[in-house]
C-alpha positions as CSV (number, residue, x, y, z in Angstrom):
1,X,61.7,-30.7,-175.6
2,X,60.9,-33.5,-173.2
3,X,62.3,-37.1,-174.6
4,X,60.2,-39.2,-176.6
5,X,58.7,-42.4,-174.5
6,X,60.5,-45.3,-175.7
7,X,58.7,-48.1,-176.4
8,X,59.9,-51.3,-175.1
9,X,61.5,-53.9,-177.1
10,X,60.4,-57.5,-177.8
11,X,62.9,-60.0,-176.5
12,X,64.3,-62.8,-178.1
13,X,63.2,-66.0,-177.1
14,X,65.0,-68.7,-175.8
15,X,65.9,-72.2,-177.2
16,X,65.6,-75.4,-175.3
17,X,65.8,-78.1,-178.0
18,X,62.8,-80.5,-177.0
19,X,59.8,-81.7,-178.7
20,X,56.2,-82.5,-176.8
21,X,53.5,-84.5,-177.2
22,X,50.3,-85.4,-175.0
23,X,49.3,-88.3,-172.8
24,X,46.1,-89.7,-172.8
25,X,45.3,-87.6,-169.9
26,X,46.5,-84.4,-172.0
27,X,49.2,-83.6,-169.7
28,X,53.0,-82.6,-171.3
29,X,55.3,-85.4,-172.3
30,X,59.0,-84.7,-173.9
31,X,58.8,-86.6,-177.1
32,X,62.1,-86.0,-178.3
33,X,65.5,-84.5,-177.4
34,X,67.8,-82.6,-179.4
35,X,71.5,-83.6,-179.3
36,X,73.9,-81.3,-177.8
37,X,70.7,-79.1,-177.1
38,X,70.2,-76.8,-173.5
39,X,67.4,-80.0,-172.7
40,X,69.5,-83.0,-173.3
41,X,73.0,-80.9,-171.2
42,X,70.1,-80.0,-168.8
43,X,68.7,-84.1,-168.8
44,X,65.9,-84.2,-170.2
45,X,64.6,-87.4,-171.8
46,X,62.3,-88.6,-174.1
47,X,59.0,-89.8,-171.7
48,X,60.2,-87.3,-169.2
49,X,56.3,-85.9,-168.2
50,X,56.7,-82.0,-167.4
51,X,54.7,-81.5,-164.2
52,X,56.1,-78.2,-163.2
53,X,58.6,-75.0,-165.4
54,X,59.9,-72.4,-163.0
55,X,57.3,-73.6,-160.1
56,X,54.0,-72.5,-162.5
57,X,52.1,-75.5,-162.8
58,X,51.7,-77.0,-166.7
59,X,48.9,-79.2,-167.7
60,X,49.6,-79.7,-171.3
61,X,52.0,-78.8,-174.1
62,X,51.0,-75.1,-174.6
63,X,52.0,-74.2,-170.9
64,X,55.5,-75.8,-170.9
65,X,55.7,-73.2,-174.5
66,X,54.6,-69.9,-173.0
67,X,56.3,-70.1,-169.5
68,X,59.7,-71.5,-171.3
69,X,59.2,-68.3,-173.9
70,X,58.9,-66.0,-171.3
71,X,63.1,-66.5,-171.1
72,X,65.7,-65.8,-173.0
73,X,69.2,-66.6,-173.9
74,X,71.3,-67.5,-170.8
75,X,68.2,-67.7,-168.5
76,X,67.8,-70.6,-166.4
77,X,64.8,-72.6,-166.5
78,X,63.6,-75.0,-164.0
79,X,61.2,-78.1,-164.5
80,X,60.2,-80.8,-162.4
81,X,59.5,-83.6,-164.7
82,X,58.3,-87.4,-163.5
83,X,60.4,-90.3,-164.5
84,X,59.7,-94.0,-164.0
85,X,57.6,-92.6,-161.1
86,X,60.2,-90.4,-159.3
87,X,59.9,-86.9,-159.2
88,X,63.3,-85.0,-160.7
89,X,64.1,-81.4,-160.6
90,X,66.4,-80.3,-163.6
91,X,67.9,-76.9,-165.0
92,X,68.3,-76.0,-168.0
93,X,70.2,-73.0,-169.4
94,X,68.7,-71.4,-172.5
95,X,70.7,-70.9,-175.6
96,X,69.8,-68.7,-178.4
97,X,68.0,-70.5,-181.4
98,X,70.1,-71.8,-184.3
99,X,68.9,-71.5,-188.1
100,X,66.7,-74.6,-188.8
101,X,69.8,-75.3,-191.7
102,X,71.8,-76.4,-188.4
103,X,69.2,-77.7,-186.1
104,X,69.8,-81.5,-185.6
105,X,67.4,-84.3,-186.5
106,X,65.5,-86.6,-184.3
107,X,66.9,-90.1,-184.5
108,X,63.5,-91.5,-184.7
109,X,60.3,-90.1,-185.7
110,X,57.2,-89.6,-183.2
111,X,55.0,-92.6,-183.3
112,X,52.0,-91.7,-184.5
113,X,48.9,-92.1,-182.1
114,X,46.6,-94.8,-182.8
115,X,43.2,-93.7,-184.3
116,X,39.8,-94.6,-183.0
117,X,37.2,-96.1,-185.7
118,X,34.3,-93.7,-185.6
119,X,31.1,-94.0,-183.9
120,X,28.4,-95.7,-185.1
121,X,26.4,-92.4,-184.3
122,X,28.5,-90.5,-186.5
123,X,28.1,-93.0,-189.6
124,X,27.3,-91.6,-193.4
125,X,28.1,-87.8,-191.5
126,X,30.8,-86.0,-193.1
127,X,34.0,-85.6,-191.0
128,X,34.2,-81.6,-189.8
129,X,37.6,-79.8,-189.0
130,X,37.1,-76.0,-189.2
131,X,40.4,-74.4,-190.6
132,X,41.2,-73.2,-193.5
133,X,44.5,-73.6,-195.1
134,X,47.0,-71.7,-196.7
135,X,50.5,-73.9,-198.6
136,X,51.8,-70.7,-200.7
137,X,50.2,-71.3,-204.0
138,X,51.4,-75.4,-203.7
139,X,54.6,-74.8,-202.3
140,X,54.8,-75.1,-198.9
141,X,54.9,-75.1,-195.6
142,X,51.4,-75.7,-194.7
143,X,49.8,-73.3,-192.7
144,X,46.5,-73.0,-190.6
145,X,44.8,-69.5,-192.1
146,X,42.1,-69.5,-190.1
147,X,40.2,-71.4,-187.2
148,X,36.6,-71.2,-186.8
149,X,35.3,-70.9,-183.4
150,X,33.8,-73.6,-181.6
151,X,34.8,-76.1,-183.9
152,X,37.0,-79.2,-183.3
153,X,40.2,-77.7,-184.1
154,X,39.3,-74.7,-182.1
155,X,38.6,-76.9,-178.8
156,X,41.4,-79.2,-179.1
157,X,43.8,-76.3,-179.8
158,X,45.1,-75.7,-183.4
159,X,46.0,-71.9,-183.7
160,X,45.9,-69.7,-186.7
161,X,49.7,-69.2,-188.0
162,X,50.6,-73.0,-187.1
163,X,52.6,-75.1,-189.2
164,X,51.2,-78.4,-189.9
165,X,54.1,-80.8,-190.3
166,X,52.0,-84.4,-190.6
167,X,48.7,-86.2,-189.5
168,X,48.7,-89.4,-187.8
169,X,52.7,-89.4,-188.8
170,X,52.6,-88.8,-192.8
171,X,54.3,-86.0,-193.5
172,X,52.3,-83.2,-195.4
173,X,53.4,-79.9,-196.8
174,X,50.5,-78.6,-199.1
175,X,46.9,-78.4,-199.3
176,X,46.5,-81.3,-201.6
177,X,49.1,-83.6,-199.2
178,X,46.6,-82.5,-196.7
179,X,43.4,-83.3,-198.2
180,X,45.2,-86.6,-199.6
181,X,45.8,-87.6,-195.5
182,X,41.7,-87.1,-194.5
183,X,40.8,-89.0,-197.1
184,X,38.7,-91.8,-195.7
185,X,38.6,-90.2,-192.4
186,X,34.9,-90.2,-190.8
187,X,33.6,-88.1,-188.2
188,X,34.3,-88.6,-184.4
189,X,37.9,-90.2,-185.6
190,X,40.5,-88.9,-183.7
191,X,43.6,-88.0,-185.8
192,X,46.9,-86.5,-184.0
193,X,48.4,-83.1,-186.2
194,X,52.1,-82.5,-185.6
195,X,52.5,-78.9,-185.7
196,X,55.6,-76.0,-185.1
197,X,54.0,-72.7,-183.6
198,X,56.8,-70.4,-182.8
199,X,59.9,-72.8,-183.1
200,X,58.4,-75.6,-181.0
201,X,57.5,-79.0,-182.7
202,X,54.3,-81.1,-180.8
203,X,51.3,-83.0,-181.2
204,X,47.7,-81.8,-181.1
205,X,45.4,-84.9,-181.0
206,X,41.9,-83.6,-182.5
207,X,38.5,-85.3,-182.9
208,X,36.7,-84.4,-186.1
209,X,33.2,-83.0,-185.7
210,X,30.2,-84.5,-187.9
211,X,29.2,-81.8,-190.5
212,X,25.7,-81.6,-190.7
């Protein structure tokens, strides 16, 4: 009998131990550096903005994640990164990824962005989102269920099966934390959404939509 095909096998992902955030311009900044972590042996600093990971080109935080996760443990990974205005080419040597129990804490938290006051435009509108949530029956984590299309999480990049962590810095972890931190919120208010989608920590800056 002629051998089955085999089917090939997923490989495990690598862990480099930074967390991103965007500029104003959109563009990937490392916002935070694990101690003892592949980035920080590698030198990586906070502020470091990514320009380039294994010569592909990244223009925001979700391309520095898929071409690091294309590698795995014991890979080396190259980024050129601008400091201060000089151009620095660093490697970094993937490790594999240890439980969250033993992952190190940030010294300092993220600073949240500063929000924008809505437009006048968008006065006595309701603020628009379009996710819908899921926080196992009140019990956390917070997760996005769904995204609808077109809408303004959907074009400023929230995916379905992210964790949200906090908005504009407060921490939330169920539905009601959540609908606690958009109280007050008006439409056209731009609001940043720390989120972890598969291991990686960073900031999604969204402006809400005016529901009609």
């Amino acid at each position: 009998a002629a051998p089955k095909p085999t089917l090939p096998q997923s490989r495990e992902r690598g862990f480099l131990g930074i967390y991103l955030r965007q500029n104003d311009a959109g563009e990937p900044v490392v916002d935070g550096v694990l101690p003892r972590s592949p980035a920080q042996i590698a030198g990586l600093r906070k502020g470091d903005l990514v320009r380039k990971v294994n010569d592909a080109l990244v223009t925001d935080p979700a391309g520095v994640i898929a071409n690091v996760s294309q590698s795995g443990p014991g890979d080396a990974v190259r980024f050129e990164v601008k400091r201060r205005g000089e151009t620095l080419f660093l490697t970094a040597t993937l490790s594999r990824r240890p439980g969250d129990a033993t992952l190190p804490k940030l010294e300092k938290p993220a600073k949240p962005a500063p929000t924008k006051p809505a437009p006048k435009a968008s006065a006595g509108k309701k603020p628009y989102l379009g996710v819908a949530l899921a926080d196992a029956g009140g019990k956390g984590p917070l997760l996005v269920d769904d995204v609808r299309a077109n809408a303004p999480a959907d074009r400023f990049g929230l995916r379905k099966g992210d964790k949200i962590l906090a908005v504009n810095g407060g921490a939330v972890n169920t539905i009601e934390d959540f609908v606690k931190a958009m109280q007050g919120k008006a439409a056209g208010e731009k609001l940043t959404f720390r989120v972890e989608r598969d291991g990686w920590k960073h900031d999604v800056p969204v402006v809400l939509g005016a529901r009609d």
